[in-house]
TORKOL-4160 file (C-alpha; in steps of 0.2 Angstrom, whole numbers, padded with zeros to 4 digits, m for minus):
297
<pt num="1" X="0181" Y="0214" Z="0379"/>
<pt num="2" X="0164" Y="0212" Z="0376"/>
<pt num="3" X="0151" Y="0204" Z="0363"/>
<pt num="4" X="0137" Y="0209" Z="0356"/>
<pt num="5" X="0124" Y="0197" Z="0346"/>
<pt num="6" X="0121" Y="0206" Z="0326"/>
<pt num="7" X="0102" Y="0201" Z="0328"/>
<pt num="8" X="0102" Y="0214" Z="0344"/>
<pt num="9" X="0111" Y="0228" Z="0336"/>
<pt num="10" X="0100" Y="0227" Z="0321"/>
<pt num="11" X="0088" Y="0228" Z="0332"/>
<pt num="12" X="0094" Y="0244" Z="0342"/>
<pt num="13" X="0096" Y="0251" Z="0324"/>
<pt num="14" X="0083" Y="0250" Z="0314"/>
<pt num="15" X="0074" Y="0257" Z="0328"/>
<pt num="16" X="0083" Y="0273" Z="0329"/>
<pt num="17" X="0083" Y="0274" Z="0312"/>
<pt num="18" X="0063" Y="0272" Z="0311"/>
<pt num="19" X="0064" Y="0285" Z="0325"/>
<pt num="20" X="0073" Y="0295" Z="0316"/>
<pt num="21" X="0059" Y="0297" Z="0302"/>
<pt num="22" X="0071" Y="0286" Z="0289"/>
<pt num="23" X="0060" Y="0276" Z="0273"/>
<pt num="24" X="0071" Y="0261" Z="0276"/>
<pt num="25" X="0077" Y="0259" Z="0292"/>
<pt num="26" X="0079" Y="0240" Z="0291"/>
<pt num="27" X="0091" Y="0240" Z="0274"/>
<pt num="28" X="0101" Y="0255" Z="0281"/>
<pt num="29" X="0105" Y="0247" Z="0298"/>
<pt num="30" X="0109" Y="0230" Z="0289"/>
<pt num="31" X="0121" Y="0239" Z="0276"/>
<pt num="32" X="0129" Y="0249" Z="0292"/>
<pt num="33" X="0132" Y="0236" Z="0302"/>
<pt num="34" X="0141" Y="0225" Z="0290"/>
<pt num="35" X="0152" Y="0241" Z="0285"/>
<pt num="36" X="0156" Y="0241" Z="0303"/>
<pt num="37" X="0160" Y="0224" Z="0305"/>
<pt num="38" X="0171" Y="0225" Z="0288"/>
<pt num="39" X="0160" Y="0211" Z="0278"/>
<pt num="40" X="0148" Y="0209" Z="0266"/>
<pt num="41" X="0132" Y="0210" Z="0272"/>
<pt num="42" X="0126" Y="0191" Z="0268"/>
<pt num="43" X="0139" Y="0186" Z="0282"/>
<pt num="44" X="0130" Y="0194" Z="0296"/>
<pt num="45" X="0119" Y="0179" Z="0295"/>
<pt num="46" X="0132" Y="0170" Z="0300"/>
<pt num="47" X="0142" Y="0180" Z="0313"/>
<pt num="48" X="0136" Y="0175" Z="0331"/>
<pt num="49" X="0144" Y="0188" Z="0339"/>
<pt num="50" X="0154" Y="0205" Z="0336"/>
<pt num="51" X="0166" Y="0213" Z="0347"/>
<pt num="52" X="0164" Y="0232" Z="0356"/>
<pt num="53" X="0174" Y="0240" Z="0343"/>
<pt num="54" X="0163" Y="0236" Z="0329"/>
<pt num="55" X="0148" Y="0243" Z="0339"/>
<pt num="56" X="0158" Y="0257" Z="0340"/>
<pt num="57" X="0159" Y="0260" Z="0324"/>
<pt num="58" X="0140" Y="0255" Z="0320"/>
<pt num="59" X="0135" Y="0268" Z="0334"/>
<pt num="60" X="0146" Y="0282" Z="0324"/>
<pt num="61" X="0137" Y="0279" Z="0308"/>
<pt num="62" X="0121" Y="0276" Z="0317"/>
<pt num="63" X="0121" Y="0293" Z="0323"/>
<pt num="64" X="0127" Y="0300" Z="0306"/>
<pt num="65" X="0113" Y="0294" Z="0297"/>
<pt num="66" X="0100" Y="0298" Z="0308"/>
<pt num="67" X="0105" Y="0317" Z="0304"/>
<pt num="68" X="0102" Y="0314" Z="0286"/>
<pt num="69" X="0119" Y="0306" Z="0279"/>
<pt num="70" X="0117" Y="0294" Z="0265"/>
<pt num="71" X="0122" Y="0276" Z="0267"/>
<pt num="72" X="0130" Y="0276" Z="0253"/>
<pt num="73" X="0140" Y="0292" Z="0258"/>
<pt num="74" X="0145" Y="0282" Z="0275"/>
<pt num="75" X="0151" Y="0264" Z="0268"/>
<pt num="76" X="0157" Y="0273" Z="0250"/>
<pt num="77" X="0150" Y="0260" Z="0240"/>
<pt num="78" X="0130" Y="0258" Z="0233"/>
<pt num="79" X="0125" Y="0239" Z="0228"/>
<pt num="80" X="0115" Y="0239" Z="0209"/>
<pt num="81" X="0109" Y="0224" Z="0202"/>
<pt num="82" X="0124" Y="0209" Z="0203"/>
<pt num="83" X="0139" Y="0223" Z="0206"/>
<pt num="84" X="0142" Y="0237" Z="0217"/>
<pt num="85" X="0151" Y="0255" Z="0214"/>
<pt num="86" X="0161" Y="0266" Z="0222"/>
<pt num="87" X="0150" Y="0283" Z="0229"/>
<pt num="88" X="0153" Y="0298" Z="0239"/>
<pt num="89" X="0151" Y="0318" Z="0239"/>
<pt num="90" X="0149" Y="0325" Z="0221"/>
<pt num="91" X="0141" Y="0311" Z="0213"/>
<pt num="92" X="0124" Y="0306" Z="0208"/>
<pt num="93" X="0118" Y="0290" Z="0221"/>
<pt num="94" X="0110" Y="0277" Z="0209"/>
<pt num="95" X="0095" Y="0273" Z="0212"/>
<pt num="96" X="0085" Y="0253" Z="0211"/>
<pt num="97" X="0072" Y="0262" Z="0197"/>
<pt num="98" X="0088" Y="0262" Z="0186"/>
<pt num="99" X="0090" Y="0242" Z="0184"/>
<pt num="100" X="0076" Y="0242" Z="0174"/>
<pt num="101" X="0085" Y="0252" Z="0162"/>
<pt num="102" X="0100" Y="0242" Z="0162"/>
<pt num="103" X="0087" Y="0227" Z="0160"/>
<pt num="104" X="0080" Y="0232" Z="0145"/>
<pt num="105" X="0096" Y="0239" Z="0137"/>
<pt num="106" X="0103" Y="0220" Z="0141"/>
<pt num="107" X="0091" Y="0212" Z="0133"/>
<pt num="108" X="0094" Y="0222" Z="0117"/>
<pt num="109" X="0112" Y="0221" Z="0118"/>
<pt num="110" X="0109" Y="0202" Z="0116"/>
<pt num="111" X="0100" Y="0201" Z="0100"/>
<pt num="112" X="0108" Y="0216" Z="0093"/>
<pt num="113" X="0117" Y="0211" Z="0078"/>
<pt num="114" X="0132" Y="0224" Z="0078"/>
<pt num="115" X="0133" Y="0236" Z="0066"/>
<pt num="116" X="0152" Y="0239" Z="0064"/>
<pt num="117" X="0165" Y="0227" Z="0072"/>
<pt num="118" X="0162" Y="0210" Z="0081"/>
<pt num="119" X="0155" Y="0217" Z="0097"/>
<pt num="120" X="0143" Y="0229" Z="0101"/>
<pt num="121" X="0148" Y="0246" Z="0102"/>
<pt num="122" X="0138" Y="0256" Z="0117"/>
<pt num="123" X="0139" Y="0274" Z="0121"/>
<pt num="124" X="0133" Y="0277" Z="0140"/>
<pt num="125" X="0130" Y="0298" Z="0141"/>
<pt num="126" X="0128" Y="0307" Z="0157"/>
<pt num="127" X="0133" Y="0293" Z="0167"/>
<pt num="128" X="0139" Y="0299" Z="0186"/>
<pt num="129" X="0146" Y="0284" Z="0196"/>
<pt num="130" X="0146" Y="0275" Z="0181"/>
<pt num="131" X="0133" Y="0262" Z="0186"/>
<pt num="132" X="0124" Y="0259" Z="0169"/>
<pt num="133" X="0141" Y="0256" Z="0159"/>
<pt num="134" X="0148" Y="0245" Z="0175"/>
<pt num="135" X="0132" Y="0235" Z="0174"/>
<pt num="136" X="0132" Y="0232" Z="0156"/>
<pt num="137" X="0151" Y="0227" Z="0156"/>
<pt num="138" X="0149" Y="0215" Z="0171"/>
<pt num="139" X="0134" Y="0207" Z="0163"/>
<pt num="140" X="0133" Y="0208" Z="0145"/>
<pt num="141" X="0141" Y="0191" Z="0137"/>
<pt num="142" X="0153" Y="0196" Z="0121"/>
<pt num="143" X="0163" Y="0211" Z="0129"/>
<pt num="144" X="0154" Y="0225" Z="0120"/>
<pt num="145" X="0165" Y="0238" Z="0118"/>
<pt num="146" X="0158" Y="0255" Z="0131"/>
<pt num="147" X="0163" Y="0271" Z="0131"/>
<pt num="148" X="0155" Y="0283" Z="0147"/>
<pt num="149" X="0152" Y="0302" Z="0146"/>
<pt num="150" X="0152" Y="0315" Z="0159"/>
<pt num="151" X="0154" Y="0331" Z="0160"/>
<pt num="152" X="0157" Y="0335" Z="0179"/>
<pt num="153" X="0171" Y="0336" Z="0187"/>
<pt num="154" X="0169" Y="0327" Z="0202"/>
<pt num="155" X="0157" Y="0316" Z="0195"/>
<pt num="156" X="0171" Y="0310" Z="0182"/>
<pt num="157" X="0183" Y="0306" Z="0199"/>
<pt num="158" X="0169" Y="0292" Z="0203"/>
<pt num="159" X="0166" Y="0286" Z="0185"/>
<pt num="160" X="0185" Y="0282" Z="0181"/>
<pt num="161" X="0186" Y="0272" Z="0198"/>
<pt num="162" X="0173" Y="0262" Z="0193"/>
<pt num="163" X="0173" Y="0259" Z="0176"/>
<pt num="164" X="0194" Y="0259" Z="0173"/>
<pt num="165" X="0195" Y="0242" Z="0181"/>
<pt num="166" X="0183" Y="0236" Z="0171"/>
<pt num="167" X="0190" Y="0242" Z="0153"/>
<pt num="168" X="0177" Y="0254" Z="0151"/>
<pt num="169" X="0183" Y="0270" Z="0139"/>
<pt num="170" X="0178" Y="0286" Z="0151"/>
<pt num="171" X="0177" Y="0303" Z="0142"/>
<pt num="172" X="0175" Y="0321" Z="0151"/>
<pt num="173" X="0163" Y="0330" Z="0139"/>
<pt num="174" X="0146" Y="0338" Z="0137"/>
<pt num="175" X="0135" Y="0325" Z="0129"/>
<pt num="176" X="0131" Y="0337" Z="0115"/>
<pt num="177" X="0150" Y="0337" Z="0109"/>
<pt num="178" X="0158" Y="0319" Z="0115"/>
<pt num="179" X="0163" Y="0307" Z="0103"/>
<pt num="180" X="0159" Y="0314" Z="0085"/>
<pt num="181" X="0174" Y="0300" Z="0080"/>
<pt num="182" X="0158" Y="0286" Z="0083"/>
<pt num="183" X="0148" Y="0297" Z="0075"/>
<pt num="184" X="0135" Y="0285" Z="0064"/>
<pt num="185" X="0142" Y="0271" Z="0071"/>
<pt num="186" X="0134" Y="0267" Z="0090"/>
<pt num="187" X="0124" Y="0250" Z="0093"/>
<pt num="188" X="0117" Y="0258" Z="0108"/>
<pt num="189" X="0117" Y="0272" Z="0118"/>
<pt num="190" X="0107" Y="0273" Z="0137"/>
<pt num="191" X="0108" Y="0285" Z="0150"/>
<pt num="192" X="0101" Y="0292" Z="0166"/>
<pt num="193" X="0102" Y="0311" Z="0162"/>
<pt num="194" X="0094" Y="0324" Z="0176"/>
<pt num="195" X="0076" Y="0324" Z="0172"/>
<pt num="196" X="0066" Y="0331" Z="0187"/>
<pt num="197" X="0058" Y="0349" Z="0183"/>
<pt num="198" X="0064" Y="0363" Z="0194"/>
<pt num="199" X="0048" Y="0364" Z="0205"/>
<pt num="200" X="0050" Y="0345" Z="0210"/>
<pt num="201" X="0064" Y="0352" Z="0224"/>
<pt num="202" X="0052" Y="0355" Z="0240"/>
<pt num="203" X="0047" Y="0337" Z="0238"/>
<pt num="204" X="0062" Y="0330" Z="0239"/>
<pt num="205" X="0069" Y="0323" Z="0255"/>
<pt num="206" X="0084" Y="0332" Z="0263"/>
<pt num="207" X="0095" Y="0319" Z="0261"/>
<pt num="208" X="0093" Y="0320" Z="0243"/>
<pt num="209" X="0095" Y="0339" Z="0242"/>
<pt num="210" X="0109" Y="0341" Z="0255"/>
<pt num="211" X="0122" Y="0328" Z="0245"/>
<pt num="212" X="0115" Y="0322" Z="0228"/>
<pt num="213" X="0124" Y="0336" Z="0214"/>
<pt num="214" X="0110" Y="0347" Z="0209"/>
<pt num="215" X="0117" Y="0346" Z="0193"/>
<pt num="216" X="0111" Y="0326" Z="0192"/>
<pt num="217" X="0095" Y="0329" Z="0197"/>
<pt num="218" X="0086" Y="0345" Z="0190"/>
<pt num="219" X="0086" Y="0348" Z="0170"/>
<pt num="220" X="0075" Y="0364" Z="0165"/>
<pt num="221" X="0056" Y="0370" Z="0172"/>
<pt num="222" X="0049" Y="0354" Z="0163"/>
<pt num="223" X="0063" Y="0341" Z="0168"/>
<pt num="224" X="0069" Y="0340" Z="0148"/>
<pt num="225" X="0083" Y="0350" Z="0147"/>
<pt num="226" X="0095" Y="0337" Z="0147"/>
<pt num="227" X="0083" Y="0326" Z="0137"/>
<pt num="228" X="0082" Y="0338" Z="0123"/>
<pt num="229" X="0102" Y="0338" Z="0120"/>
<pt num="230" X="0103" Y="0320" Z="0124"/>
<pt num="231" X="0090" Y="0316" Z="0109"/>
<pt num="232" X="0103" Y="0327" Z="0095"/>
<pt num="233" X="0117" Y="0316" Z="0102"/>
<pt num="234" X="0110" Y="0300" Z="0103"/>
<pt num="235" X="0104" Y="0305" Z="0086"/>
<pt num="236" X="0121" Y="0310" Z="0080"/>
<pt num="237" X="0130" Y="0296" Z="0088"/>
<pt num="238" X="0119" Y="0281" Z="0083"/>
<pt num="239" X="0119" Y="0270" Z="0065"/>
<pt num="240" X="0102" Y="0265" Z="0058"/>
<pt num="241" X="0094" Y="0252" Z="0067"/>
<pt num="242" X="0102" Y="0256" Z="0084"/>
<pt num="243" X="0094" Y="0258" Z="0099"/>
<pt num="244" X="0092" Y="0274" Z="0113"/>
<pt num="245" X="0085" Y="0269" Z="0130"/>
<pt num="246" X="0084" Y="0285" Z="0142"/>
<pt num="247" X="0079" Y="0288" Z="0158"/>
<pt num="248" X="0064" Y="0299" Z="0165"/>
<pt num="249" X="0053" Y="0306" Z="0178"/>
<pt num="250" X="0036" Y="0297" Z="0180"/>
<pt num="251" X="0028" Y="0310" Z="0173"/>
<pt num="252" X="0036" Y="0313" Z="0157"/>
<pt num="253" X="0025" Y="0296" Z="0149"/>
<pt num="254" X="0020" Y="0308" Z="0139"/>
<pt num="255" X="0030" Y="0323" Z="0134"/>
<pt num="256" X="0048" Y="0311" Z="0132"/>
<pt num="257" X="0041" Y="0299" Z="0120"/>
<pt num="258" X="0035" Y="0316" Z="0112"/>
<pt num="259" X="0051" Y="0322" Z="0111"/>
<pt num="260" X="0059" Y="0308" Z="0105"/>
<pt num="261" X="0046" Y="0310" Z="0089"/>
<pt num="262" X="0047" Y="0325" Z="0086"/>
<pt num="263" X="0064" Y="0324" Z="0083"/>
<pt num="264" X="0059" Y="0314" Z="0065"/>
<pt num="265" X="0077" Y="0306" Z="0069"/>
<pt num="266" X="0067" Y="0288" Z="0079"/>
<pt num="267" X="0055" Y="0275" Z="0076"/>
<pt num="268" X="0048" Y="0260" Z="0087"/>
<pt num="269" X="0046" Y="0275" Z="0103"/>
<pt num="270" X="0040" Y="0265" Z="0117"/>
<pt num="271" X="0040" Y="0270" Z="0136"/>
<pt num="272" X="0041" Y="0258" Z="0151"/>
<pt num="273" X="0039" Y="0259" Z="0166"/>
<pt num="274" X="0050" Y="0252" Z="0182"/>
<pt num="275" X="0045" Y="0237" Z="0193"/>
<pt num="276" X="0035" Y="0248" Z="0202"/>
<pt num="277" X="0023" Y="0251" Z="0190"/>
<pt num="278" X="0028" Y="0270" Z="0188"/>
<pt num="279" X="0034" Y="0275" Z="0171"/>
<pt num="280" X="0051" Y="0274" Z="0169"/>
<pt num="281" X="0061" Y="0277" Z="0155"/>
<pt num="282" X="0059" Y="0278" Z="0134"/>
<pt num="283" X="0064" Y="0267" Z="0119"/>
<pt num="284" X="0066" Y="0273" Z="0104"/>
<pt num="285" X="0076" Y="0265" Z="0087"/>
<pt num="286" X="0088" Y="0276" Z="0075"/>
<pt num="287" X="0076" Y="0278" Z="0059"/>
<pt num="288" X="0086" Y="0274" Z="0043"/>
<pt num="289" X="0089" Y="0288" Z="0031"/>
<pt num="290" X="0081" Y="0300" Z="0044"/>
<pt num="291" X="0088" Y="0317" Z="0046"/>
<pt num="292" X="0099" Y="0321" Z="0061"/>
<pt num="293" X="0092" Y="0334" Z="0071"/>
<pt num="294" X="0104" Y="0349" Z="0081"/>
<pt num="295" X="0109" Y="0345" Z="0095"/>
<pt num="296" X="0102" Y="0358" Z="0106"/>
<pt num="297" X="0116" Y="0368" Z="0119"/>
């Protein structure tokens, strides 16, 4: 049987991936190839040779993501920050702009002095594969106590895989009705809702339109919808002095923060962007003795 060097496969895939008109041949091959081999990735750089059926199984995944499959999709998992969750067809793929989101809502979570109970209690809406709240409970020293939203489906079949093991309360609900029992009471509440506006679909690549839920991506002509229910909840949910940290497109700099103020329910509205440089995602703090706004259907 024979051998084959990883340094040479790599090769051969990364440039049939670049062929194949892919933005990041290099990371996909390096991802596929360790799925084929059964390791983690960092152990390629160790392995001096892998046998015929491994490039048997690289070539098969090769020639599925040249046609447009996500990497994800084809190892099952998607690597975010220090952890990695479990992905696949009906779920939202997380994306590297999100970290920055978990990053800032770490660094709160840190100085927060809890409002009820000895640990911070955090509300994570809309959250898909459950990224944010698996981050959060991997990294956040103190155990805060998490509870994660969603309201699809198939989404919720990804979200309790990856967030059961981890102690992680998951609830199928619409944002804009979930957890009226914490309702006053929340530290912090973060989420990645849908935010790009309807006309954003004919730039999108087909990988992203043939297998990301349309559900998690679009949100309204302007890309708000989902915002505009996720500011009454947030609203609803948290206790004075607590914090909201939301997600966006990069051109809702403006109209988010906007939003957020218009609402009369926040203070301290800040927007930030990601470590790009693009505007990312909105800050805001639970005003004290501020009215609660409806929560728009």
């Amino acid at each position: 049987m024979s051998a084959r060097r990883p340094a040479a496969l790599l090769r051969d895939g990364v440039a049939r991936l670049a062929g194949a008109g892919l933005p990041t041949p290099r990371a996909d091959a390096r991802l596929l190839l360790a799925h084929a081999a059964r390791m983690d990735p960092s152990g390629l750089a160790t392995t001096r040779e892998l046998d015929e059926p491994v490039a048997a199984r690289y070539e098969r995944l090769l020639v599925r993501r040249a046609a447009g499959e996500p990497v994800q999709h084809l190892t099952g998992v998607a690597w975010f920050r220090t952890i990695r969750v479990l992905v696949g067809p009906g779920v939202f793929i997380p994306r590297p702009e999100t970290e920055t989101v978990v990053q800032f809502a770490l660094r709160r979570l840190v100085t927060l002095r809890p409002g009820t109970g000895p640990t911070p209690l955090v509300v994570d809406l809309c959250t898909g594969s459950g990224v944010i709240a698996a981050a959060i409970a991997e990294e956040c020293p103190g155990e805060p106590r998490i509870h994660a939203v969603e309201s699809s489906a198939e989404a919720l079949v990804w979200a309790r895989r990856n967030l059961e093991p981890r102690g992680v309360r998951v609830v199928h609900a619409d944002m804009a009705e979930a957890l009226h029992e914490l309702d006053g009471r929340v530290d912090l509440v973060v989420a990645n809702p849908p935010y790009l506006p309807a006309a954003a679909a004919g730039a999108l690549p087909a990988d992203v339109l043939d297998h990301d839920p349309p559900e998690a991506l679009f949100s309204g002509e302007d890309g708000l919808d989902a915002l505009r229910v996720l500011v009454g909840a947030a609203a609803r949910l948290l206790r004075p002095g607590g914090w909201l940290v939301a997600e966006h497109d990069e051109t809702q700099d403006g109209s988010a923060p906007r939003l957020l103020a218009d609402s009369g329910a926040f203070g301290t509205i800040e927007d930030h962007p990601d470590l790009t440089g693009r505007p990312r995602f909105v800050s805001a703090v639970r005003a004290s003795g501020a009215r609660r706004p409806e929560v728009e259907e």
